[in-house]
N, C-alpha and C positions, 0 to 999 in steps of 0.2 A: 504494500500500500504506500502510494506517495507522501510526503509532506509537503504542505501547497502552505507558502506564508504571503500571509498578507502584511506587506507596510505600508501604514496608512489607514491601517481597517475603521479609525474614527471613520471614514468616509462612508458612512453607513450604508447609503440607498446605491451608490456604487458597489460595494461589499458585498450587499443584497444580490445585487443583478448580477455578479459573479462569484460567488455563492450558489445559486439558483441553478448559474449553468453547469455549473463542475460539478454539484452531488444530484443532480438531475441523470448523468450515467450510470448505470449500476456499476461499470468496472471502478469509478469515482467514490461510490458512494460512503465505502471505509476509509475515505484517506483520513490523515492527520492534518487536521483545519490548524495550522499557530497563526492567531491573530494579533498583530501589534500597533499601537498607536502609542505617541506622548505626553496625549490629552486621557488621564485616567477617566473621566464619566463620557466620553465618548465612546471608548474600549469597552466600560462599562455595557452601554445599550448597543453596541456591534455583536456583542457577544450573547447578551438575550439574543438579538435579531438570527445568529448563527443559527442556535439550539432551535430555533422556532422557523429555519429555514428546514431543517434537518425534520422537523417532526409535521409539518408542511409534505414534505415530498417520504415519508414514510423509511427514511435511513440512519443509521447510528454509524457517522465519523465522532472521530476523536477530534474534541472539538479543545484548544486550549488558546488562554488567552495572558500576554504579558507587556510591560512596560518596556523589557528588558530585550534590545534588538537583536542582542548576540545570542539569545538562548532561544528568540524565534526563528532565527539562520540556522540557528545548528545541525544539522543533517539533510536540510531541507533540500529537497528535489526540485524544488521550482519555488521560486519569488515573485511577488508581485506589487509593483510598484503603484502606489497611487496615494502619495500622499503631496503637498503643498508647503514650501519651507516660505515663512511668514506671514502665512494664512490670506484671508481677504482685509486683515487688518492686524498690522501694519502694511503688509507688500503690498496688495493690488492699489490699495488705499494712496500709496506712495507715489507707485507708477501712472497713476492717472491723472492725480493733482500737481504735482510739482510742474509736469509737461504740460497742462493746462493754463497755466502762469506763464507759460512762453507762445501761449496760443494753438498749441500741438494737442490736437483732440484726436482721439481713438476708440475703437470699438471693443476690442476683447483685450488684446497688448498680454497676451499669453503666449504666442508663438514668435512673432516678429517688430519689428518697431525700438522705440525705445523701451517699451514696458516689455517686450517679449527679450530682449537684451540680459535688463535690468533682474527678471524673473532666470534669468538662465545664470547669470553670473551667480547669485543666491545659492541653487540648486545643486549647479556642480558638484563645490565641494562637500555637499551633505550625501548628495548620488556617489560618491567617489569613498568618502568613506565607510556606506552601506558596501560599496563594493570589496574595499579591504576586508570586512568583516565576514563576508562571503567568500574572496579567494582564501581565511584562514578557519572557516566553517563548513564549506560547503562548495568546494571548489567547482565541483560537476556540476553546480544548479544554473537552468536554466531563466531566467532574469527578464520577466516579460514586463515592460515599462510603459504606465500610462500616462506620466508625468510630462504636462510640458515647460520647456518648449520639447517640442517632442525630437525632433532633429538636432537640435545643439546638444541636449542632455543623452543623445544614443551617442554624437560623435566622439564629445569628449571619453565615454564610458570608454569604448572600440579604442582610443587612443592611448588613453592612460591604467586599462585594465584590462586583465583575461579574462574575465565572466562573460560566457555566451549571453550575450542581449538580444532581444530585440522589440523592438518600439511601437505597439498598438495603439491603432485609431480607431474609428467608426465612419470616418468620411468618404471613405471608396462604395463601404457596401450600404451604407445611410443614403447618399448620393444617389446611386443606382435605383432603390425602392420612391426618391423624392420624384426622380427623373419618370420612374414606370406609369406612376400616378398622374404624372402629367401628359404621356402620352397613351395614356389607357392600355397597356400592356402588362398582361401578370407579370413581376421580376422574377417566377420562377423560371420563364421560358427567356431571357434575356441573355446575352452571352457580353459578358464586358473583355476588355484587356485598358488595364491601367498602370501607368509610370509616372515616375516624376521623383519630385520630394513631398514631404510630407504637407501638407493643406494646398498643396502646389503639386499636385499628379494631375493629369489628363487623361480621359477618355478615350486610347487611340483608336479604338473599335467597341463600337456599343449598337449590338444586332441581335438578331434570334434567328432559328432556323423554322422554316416555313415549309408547307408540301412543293412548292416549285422553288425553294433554296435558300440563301442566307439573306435574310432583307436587312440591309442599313437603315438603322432608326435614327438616325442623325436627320432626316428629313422630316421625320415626325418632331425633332427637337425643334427645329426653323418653323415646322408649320406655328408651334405653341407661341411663335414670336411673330407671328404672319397674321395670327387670326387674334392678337390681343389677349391670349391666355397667360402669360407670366405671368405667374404670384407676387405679389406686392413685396413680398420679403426674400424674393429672389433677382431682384432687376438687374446686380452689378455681373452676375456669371451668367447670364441670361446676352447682357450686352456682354460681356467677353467673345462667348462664342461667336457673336457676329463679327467681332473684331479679328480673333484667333481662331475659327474654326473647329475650332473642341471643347470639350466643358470640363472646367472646372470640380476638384471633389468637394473641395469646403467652402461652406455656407458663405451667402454675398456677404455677412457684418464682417467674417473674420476676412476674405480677399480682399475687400475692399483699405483695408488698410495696409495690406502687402503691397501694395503699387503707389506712385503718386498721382491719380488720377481722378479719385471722388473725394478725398475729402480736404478742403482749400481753405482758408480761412476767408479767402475773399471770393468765394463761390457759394454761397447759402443756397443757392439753384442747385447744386449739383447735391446737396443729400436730400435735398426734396424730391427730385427728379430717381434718385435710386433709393430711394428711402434707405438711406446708410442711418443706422441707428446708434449714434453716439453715446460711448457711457452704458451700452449695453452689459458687460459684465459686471457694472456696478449696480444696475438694476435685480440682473438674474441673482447677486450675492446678497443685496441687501432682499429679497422676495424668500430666498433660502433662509435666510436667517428670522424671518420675521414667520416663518411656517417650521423653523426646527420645534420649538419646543411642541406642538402639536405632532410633526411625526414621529418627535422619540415618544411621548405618552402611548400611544400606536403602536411599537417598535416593544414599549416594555411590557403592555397592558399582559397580564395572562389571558384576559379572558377575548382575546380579539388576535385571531389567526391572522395567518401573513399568507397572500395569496404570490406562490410564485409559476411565474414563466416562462421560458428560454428567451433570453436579449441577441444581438444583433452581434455582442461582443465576441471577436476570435479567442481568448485566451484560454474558455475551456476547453474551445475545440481543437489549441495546439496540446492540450495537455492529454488529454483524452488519445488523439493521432501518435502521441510520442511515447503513451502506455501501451497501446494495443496493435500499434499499427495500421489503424484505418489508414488512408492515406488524405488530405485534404488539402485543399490551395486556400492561402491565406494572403490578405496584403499586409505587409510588414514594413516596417522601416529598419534597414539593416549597412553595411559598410557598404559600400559600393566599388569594389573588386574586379573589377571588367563585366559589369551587369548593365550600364549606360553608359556609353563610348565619348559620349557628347556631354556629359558633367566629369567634375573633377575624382579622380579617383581618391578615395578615401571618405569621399564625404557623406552623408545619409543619405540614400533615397529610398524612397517606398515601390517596389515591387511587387508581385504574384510569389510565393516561397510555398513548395510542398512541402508538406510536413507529416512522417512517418516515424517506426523507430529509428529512423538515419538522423534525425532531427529535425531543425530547418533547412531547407535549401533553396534559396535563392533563383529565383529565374531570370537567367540573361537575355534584356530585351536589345542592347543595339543601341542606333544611335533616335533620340527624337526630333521631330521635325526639328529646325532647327529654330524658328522662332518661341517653340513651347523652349527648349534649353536653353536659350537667352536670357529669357523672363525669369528662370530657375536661378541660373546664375547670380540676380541682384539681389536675390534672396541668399543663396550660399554665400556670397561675401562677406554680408552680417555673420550667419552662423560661424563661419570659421573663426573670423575676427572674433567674436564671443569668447568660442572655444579658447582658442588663444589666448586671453586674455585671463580666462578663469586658471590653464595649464602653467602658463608663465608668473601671472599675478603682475602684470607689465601695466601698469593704468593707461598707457599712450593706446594699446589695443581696444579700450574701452570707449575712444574718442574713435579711431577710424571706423568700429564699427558702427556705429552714431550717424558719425558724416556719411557713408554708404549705404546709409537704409535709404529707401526707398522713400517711403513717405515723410518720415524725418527731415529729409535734403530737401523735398518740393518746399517746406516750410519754412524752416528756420535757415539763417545763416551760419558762418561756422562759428563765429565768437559766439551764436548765442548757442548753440548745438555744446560748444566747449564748458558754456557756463552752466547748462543745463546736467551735464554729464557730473561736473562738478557737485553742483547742489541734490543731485540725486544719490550719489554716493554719500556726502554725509548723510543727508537723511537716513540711510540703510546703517549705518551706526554698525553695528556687531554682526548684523545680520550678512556683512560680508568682511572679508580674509583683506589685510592690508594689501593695499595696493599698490607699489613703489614705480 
């Protein structure tokens, strides 16, 4: 029987939803759940919510729960990431305001940007010393990561440690079910192929097979923009495609801050016009916070079952393909080893990866168009500079990756991009490793 750890398990209704997936197999269903968080009453009610997953779906794992990181690594066969180093407050709180004061407005600033940066440099070295505590606990565990930013946080791991990783999203296969719905097609019958990096993959083939052959639904995508059917909270990857040809995996809040293109400070037309919704994960965080304490009462009640069912998420189903052998294709974020000709070797991208007892395996796509890897590229910039930055502990890396964001540069100048970088770093106080 495996030991599957969770760090991060505070994170309850995510906990839940993979939880749900993993003892939902019967070959799963006795593994050794070690759950850990550093918030004891959070751990608290993760750990009712476990036993009540478990008694839910009719199975008895070994279910343990502790504060202490190195005794929930210890033997463990698979890890899993998903916790947030300085919560929605201080950090996100940080990253939103201070860039606000320089007129640099954002939507999520979890993956890219200066808050997607600022969130990675954080992370690192908390990611980096989970990792030491696993190459001396648990060397063979496999380390499925849901934290972001999701690319800067796999690079650095791959660079500066040997724990097999690899970086789980929702955006490939979330994408494809948004997409089906729009063109009235079951996604069971749908057949994709996706690459790129992570919130920055493309669609290069999005078809199904039909009694007289394989029909391209990229026609049916254009019709949805033909006959006035895009969704209101999808307009910015809606217009990409018209621009670029293929669509986008992640949701138009978090693209549209990847680029410098929708959101301007002296364009108020232009988030009207995409309904770019600014200050969006400070909305989703303060809604979460203002409805926890009603779903932990829920989470601990005895007398009120927890209704569970399988989520969208891969990570049961690599864990599941890696005990039995099923065999399964997953999108993953992983090193990029001659698997995209046309991005930097070394860097994150997200691919198709089978996954059997052999492990992961990465599938080699080539090179892509060559405008989709452009666009990637001013994305990787950032994340290496990051990496960098967090590996050396160099501050000047901290600045060029700054100046080379995307939406960052359309905005600000470099003294203020320089003063901004500044005043954000104090604010992070402890919460980040000196910087020389």
């Amino acid at each position: 029987m495996p030991k599957i750890t969770f760090i991060g398990a505070g994170s309850t209704v995510f906990a839940k939803n993979l939880l749900g997936d993993i003892l939902s197999f019967p070959e799963l269903a006795d593994s050794v759940i070690s759950l850990h968080d550093i918030d004891a009453e959070r751990l608290h009610t993760s750990t009712i919510m476990a036993h009540k997953v478990a008694q839910a779906l009719g199975v008895k794992p070994t279910i343990e729960a502790t504060l202490d990181r190195r005794k929930a690594l210890d033997g463990a066969d698979y890890a899993i990431g998903m916790f947030q180093v300085a919560g929605y407050k201080p950090g996100t709180v940080i990253d939103f305001e201070i860039p606000k004061k320089y007129g640099l407005r954002q939507t999520i600033a979890d993956t890219l940007g200066i808050g997607g940066i600022m969130r990675g440099l954080r992370t690192i070295p908390v990611m980096l010393e989970m990792c030491r505590d696993m190459e001396a606990l648990c060397p063979d565990v496999t380390f499925l990561q849901y934290v972001n930013p999701m690319a800067i946080n796999c690079w650095a791991i791959q660079r500066a440690s040997s724990i097999k990783t690899i970086g789980l999203c929702h955006s490939v296969q979330g994408t494809a079910e948004q997409l089906a719905r729009d063109i009235g097609v079951p996604v069971a019958e749908i057949n994709y192929l996706c690459a790129g990096i992570n919130h920055m993959a493309f669609y290069l083939r999005f078809e199904r097979k039909t009694a007289a052959g394989t029909e391209d639904l990229y026609p049916r995508l254009r019709q949805v923009i033909a006959q006035g059917r895009v969704p209101g909270w999808n307009r910015v990857r809606y217009e990409m495609l018209q621009r670029l040809g293929y669509f986008v995996t992640e949701s138009s809040e978090h693209f549209a801050e990847y680029v410098p293109w929708f959101i301007k400070r002296d364009r108020p037309d232009l988030i009207t016009q995409f309904n770019v919704p600014l200050d969006e994960y400070i909305t989703r965080c303060e809604m979460q916070i203002a409805a926890w304490e009603q779903m932990r009462q829920v989470f601990e009640a005895q007398d009120i079952p927890l209704a569970v069912t399988r989520s969208h998420e891969y990570g049961a189903y690599i864990i599941h393909s890696m005990e039995t052998g099923v065999p399964r294709v997953v999108y993953g974020n992983v090193a990029n080893h001659g698997l995209i000709d046309n991005l930097p070797q070394g860097c994150c991208v997200e691919v198709p990866c089978l996954v059997d007892k052999n492990g992961i395996q990465p599938t080699r796509i080539g090179a892509l168009p060559p405008h989709l890897a452009a666009l990637m590229q001013t994305n990787i910039n950032v994340q290496a500079l990051t990496v960098e930055a967090a590996l050396t502990q160099k501050r000047e890396h901290i600045y060029h990756a700054a100046m080379l964001d995307p939406h960052t540069a359309a905005e600000l100048d470099l003294a203020q991009i320089w003063a901004l970088v500044d005043e954000l770093i104090a604010a992070h106080g402890d919460w980040l490793p000196a910087y020389r």
